[in-house]
Backbone bond lengths (Angstrom), bond angles and torsions (degrees), N, CA, C in turn:
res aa  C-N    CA-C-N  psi(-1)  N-CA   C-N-CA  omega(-1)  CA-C   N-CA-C  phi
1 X - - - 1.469 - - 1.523 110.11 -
2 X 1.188 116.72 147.37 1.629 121.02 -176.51 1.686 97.82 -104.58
3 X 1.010 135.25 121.53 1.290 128.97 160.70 1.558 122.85 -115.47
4 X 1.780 111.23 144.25 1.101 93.84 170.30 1.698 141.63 -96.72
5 X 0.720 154.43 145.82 1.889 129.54 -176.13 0.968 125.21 -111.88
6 X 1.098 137.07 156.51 1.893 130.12 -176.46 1.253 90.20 -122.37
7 X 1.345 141.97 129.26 1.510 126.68 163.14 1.685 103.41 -106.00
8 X 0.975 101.90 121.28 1.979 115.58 177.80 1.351 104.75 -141.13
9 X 1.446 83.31 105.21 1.705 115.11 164.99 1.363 118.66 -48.92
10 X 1.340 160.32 158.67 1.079 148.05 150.92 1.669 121.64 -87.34
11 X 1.548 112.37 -22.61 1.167 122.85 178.34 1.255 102.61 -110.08
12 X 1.735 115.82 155.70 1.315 128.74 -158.79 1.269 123.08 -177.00
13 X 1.460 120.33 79.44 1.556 117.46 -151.20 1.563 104.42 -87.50
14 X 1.285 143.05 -0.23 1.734 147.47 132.67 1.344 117.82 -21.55
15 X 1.280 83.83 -80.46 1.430 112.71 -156.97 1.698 98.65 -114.84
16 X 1.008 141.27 114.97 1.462 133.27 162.71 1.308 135.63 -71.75
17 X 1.273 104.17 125.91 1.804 111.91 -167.78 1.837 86.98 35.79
18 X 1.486 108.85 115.52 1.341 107.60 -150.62 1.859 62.76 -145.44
19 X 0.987 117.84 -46.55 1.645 94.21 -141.85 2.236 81.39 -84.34
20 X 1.458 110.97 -27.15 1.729 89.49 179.46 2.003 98.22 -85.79
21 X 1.235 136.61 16.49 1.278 98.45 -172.62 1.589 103.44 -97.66
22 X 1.442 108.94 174.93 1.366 124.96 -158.20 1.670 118.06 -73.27
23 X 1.072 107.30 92.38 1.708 99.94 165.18 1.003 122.90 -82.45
24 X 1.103 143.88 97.26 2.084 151.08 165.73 1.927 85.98 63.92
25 X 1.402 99.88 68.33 1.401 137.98 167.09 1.365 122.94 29.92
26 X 1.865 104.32 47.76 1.324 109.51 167.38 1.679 93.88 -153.69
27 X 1.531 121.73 147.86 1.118 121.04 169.53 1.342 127.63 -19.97
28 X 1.579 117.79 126.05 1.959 105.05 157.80 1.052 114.03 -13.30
29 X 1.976 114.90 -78.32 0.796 114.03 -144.33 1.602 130.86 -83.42
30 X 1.432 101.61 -11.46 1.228 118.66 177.17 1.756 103.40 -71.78
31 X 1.459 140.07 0.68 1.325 136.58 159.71 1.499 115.26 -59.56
32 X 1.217 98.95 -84.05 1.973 113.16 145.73 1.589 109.14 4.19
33 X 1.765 102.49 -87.91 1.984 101.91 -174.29 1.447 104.65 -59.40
34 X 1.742 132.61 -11.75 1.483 109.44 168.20 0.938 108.66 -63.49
35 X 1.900 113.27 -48.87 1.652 91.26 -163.32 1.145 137.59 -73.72
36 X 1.234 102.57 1.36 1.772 123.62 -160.00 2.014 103.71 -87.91
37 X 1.457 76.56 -43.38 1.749 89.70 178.78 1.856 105.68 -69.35
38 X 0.934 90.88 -50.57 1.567 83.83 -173.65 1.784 122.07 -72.96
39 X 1.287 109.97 2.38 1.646 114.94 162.39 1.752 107.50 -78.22
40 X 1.290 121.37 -49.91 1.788 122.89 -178.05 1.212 116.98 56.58
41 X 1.580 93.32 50.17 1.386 125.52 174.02 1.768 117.72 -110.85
42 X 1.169 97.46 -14.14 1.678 90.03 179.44 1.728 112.38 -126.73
43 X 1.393 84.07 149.21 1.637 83.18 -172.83 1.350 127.25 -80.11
44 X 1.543 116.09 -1.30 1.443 129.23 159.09 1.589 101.51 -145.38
45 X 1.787 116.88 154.50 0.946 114.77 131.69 1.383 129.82 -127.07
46 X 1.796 101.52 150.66 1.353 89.97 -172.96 1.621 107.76 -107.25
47 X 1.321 128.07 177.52 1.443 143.28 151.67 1.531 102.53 -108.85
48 X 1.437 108.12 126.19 1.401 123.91 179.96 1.355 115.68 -102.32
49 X 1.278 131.37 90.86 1.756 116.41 166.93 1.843 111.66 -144.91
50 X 1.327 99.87 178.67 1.322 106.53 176.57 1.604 110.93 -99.97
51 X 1.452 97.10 9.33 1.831 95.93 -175.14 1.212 90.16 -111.83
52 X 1.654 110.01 132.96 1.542 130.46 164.69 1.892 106.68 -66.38
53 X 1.179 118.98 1.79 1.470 115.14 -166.41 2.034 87.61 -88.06
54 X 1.259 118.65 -30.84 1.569 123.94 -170.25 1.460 116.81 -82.20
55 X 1.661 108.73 -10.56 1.361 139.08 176.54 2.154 99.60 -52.38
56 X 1.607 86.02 -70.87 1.489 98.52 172.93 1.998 119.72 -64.96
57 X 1.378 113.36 -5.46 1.573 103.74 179.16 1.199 94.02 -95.64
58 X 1.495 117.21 -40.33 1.793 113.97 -171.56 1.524 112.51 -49.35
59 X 1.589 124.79 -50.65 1.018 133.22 155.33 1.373 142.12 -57.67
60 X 0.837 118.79 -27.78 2.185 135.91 153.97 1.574 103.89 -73.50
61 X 1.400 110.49 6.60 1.266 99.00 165.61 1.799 102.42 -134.35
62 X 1.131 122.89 8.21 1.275 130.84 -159.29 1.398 132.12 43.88
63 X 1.378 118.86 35.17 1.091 142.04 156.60 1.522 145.01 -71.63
64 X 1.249 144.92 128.88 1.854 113.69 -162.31 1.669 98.49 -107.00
65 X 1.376 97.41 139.34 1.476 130.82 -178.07 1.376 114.44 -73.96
66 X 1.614 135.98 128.14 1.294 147.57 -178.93 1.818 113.52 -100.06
67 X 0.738 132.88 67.63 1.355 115.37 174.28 1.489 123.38 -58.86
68 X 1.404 126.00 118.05 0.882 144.47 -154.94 1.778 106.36 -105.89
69 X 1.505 128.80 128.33 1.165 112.33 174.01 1.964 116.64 -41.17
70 X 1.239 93.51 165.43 1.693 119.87 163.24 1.208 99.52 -46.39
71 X 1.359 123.78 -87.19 1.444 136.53 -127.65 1.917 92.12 -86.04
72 X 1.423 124.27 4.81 1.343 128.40 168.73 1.405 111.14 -96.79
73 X 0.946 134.41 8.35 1.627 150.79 -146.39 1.443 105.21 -130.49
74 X 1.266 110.46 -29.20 1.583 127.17 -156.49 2.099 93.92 -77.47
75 X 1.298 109.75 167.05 1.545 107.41 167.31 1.315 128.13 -76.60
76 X 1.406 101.98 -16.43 1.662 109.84 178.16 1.838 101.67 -81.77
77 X 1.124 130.30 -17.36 1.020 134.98 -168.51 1.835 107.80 -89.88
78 X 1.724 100.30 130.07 1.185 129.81 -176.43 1.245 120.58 -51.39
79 X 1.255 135.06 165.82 1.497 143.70 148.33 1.562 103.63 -81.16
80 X 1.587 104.54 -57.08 1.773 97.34 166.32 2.003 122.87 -40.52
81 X 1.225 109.88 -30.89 1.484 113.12 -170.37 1.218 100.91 -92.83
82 X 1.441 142.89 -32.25 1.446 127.37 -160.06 1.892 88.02 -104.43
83 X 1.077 132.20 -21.11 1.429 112.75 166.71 1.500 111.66 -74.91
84 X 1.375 126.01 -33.34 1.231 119.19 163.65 1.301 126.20 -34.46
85 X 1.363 101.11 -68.83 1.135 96.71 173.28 1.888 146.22 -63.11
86 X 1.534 92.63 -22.09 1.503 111.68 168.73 1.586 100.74 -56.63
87 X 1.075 130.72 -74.43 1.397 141.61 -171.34 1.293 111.17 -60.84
88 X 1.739 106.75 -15.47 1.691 97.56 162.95 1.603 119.27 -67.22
89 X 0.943 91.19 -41.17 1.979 123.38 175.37 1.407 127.64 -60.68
90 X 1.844 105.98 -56.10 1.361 107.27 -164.98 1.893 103.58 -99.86
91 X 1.266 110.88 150.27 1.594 101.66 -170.28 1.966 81.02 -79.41
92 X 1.622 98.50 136.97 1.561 96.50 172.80 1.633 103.33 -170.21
93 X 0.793 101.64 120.07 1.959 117.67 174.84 1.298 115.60 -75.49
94 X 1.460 127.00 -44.25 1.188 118.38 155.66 1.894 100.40 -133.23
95 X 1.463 94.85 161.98 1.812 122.97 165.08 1.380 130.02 -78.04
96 X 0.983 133.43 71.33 1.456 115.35 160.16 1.691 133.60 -77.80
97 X 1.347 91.56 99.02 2.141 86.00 179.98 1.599 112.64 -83.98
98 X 1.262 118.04 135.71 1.381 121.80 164.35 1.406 111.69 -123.08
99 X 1.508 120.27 112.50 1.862 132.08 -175.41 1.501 89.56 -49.67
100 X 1.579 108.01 139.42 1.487 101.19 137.98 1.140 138.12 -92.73
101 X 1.868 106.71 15.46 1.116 118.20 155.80 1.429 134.88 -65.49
102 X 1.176 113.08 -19.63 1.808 132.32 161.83 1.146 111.25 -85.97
103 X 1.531 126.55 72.73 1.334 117.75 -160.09 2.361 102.05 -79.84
104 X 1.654 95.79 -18.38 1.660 89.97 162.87 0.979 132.85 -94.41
105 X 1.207 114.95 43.71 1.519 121.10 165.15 1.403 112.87 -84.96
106 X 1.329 112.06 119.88 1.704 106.66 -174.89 1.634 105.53 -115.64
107 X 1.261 87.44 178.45 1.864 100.35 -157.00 1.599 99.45 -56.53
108 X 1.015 114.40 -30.68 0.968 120.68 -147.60 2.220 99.00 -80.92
109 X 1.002 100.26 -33.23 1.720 124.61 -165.94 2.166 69.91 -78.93
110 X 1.277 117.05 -56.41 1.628 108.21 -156.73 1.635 121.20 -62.83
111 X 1.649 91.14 -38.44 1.740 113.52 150.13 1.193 121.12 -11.56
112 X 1.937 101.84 -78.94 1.295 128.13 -157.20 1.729 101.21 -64.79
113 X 1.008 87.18 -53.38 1.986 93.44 178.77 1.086 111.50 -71.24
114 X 1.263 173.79 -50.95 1.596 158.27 109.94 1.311 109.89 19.76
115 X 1.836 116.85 -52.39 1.415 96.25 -175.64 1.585 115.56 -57.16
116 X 2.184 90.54 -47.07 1.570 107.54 -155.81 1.674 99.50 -65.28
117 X 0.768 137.41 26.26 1.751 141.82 -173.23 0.968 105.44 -96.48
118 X 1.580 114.89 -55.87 1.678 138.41 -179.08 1.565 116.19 -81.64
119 X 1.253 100.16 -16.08 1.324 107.91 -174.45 1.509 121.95 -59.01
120 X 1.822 88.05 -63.87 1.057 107.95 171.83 1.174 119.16 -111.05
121 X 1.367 120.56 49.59 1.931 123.02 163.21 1.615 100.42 40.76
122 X 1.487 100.90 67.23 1.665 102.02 170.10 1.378 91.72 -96.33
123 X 1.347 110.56 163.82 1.915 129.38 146.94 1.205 104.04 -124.08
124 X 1.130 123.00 5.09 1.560 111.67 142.45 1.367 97.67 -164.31
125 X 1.535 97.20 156.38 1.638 106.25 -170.95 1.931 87.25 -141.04
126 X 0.987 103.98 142.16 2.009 126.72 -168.42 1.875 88.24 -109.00
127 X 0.956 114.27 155.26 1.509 123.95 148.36 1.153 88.57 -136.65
128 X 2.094 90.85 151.53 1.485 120.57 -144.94 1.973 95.54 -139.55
129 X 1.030 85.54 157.08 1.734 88.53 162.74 1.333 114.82 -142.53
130 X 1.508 128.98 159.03 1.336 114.82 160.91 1.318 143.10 -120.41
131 X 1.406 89.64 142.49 1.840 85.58 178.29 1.762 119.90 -115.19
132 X 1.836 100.41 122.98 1.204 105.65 -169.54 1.520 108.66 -116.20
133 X 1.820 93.17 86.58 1.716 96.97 -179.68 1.347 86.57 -165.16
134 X 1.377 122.46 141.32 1.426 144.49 -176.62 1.445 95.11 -36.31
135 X 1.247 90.54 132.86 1.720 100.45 178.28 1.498 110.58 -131.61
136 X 1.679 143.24 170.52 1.002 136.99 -164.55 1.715 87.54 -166.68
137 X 1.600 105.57 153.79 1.123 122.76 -161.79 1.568 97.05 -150.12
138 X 1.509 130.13 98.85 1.159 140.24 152.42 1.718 76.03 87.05
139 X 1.363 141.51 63.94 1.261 133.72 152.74 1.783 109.37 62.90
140 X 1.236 107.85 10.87 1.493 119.09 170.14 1.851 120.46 -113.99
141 X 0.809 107.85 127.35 1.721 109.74 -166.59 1.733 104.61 -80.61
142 X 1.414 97.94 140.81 1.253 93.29 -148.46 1.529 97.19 -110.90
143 X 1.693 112.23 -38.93 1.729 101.31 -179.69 1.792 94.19 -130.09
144 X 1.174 107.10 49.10 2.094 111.07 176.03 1.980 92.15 -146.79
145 X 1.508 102.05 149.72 1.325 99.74 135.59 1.057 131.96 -128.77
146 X 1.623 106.29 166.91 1.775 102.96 -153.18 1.464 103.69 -68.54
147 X 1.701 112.73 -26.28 1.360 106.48 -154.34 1.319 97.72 -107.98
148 X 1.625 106.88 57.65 2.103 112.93 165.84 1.306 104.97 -146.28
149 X 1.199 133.01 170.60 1.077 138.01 179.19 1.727 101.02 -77.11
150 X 1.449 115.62 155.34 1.627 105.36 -162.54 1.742 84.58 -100.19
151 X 1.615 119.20 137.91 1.120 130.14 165.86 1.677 128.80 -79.66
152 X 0.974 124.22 160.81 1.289 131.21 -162.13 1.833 93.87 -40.77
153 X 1.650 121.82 161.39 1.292 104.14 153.02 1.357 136.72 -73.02
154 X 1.020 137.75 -6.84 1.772 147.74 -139.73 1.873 82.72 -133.57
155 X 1.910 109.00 2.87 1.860 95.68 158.94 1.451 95.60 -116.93
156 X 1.318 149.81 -10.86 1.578 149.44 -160.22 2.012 82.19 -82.53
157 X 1.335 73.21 138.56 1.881 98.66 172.99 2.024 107.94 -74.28
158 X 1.297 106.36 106.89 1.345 98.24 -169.17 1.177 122.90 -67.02
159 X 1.623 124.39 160.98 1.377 130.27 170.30 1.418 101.46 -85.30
160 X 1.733 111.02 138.26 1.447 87.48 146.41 1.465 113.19 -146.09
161 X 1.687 94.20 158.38 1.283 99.25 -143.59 2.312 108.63 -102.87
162 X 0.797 115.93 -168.85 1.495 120.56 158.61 1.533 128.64 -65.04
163 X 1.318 133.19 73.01 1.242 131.02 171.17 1.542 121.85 -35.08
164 X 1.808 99.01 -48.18 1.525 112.95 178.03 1.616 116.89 65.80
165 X 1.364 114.70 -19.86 1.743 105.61 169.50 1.219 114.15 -77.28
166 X 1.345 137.22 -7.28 1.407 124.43 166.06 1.656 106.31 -128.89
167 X 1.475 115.13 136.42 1.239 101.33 -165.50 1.955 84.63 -156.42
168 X 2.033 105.89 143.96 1.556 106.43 -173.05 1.277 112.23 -134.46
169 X 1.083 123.94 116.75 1.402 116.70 -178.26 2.078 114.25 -113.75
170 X 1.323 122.31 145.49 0.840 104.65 170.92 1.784 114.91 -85.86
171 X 1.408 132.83 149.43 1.592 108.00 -152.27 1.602 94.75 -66.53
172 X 1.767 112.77 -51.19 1.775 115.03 -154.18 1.442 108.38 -56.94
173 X 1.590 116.16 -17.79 1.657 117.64 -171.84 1.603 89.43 -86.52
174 X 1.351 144.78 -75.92 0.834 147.12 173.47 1.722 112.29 -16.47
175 X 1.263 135.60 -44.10 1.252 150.06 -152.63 1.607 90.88 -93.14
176 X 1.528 110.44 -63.73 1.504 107.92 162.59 1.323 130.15 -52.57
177 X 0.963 139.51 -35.87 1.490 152.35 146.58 1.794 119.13 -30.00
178 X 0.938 87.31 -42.09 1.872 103.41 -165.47 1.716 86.91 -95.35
179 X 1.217 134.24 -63.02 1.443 114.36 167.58 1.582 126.23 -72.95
180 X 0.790 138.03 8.51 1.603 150.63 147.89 1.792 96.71 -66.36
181 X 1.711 89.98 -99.32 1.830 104.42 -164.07 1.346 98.14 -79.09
182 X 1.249 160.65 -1.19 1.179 151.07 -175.30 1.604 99.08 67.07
183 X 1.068 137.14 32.76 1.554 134.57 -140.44 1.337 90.89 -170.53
184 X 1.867 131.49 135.14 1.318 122.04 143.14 1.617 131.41 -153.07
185 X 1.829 86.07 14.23 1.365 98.27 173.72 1.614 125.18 -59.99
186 X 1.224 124.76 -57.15 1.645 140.90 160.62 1.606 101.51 -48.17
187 X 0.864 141.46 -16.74 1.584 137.80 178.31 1.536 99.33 89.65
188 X 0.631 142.66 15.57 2.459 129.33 -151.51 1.591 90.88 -38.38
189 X 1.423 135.85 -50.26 1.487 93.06 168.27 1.630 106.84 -128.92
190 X 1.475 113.29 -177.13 1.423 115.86 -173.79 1.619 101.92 93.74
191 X 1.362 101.88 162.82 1.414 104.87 -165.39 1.448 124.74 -74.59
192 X 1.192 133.66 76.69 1.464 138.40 177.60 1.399 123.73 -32.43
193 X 1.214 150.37 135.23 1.484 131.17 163.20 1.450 103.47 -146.57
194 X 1.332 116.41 -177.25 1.456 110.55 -156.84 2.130 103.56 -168.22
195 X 1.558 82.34 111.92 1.534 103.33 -168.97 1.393 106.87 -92.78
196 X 1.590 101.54 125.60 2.035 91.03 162.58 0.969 151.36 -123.56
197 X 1.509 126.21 138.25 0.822 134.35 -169.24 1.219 131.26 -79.65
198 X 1.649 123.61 140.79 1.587 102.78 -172.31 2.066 98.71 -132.17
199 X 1.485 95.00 -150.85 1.606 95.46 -175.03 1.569 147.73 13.64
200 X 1.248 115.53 -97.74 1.738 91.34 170.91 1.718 108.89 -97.18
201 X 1.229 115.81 -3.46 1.555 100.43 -174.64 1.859 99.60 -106.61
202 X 1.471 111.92 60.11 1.368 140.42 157.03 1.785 113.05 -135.83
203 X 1.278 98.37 17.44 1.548 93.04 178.26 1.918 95.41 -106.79
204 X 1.317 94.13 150.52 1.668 103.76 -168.85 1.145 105.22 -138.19
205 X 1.494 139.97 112.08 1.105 128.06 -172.63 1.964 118.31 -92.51
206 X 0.985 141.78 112.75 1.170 144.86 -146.23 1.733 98.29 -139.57
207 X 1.243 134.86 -8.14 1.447 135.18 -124.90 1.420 91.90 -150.90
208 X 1.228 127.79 173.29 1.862 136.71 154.34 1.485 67.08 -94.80
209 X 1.552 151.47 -113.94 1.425 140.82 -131.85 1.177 87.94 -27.09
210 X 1.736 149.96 -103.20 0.977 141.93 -103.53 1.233 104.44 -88.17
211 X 1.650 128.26 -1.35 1.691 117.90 146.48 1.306 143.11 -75.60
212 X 1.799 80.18 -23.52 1.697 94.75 162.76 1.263 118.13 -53.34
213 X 1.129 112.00 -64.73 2.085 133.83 -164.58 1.547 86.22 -64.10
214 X 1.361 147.55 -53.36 1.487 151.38 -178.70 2.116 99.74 -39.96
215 X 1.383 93.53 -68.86 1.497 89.70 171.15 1.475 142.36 -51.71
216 X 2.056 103.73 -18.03 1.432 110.11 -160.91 1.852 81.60 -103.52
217 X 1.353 115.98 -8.02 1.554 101.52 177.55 1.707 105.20 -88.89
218 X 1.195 102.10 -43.76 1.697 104.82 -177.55 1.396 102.72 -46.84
219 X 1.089 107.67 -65.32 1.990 100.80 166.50 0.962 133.79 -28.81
220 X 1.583 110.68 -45.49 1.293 105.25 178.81 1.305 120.94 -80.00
221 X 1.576 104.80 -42.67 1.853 112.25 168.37 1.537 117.78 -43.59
222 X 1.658 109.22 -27.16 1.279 124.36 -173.70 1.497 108.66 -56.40
């Protein structure tokens, strides 16, 4: 079975109750289960949290609800540990996570990555974005040198970085992974691949700014 997951925290010391507040007057997170629903690509979806308040959105949207322990909910608590445990739980062959922190991710962006999963025999697939502007790593330059004149940006060799709103795991590699490295988000083994993402479904809201700028795009998309 392919399933998809939403994981929404209920607590959120950024942004408050961030994943239920209102974007262009319906939950964050309920953007997310549109797009997910409207691909009809997965054979369940779930909503993942430790708040019984997401119990009732999973269902007002006809979706099935995961309750996830407490102590996975917490800030010290992993993305590696609360998918663990989902896939301990839910019968699922492969993972698909979509943030409802990327509330522009459209069906269409969720499509593309579902295919490219299968495409190319990933057990895990990353979405990526890029950034093409001098970058530095521990005060060391990583794709410029200091001693040239700096070239246009659209000639600098891009970085690219972790988008993190779409993310694929196959479950048994993942399961092996986590008892190997204790670790199985990055894949360390099995076939890794890496999808990209560009324009508004690279915006991540983590911030009060980055709900602001979320609202002044919905407007505009509006």
């Amino acid at each position: 079975m392919n399933i998809a997951m939403i994981p929404a925290r209920l607590g959120s010391k950024r942004v408050k109750n961030k994943n239920l507040r209102l974007l262009g007057g319906k939950p964050l997170v309920e953007h997310v289960i549109d797009s997910v629903k409207q691909t009809n690509l997965f054979d369940k979806i779930y909503l993942n949290s430790e708040g019984d308040i997401f119990k009732e959105v999973a269902y007002n949207n006809g979706i099935n609800f995961y309750k996830r322990p407490n102590q996975l909910a917490s800030d010290t608590a992993t993305n590696d540990e609360f998918v663990e445990d989902f896939i301990s739980n839910i019968d699922c062959e492969n993972i698909f996570q979509i943030l409802p922190t990327s509330p522009f991710v459209s069906s269409n962006n969720i499509s593309n990555f579902f295919e490219y999963f299968f495409e190319h025999s990933c057990h895990t697939l990353i979405s990526q974005k890029e950034v093409r502007i001098e970058c530095t790593y521990e005060n060391t330059p990583i794709n410029y040198d200091k001693t040239k004149q700096t070239p246009p940006s659209q000639e600098l060799t891009p970085i690219m970085a972790y988008a993190c709103s779409l993310m694929a795991w196959n479950s048994a590699m993942f399961i092996k992974n986590m008892s190997k490295f204790k670790c199985a988000y990055h894949g360390p083994e099995g076939k890794t691949g890496y999808f990209k993402l560009d324009g508004f479904a690279t915006v991540d809201i983590d911030e009060e700014f980055d709900f602001l700028l979320a609202e002044q795009i919905h407007n505009l998309l509006k």
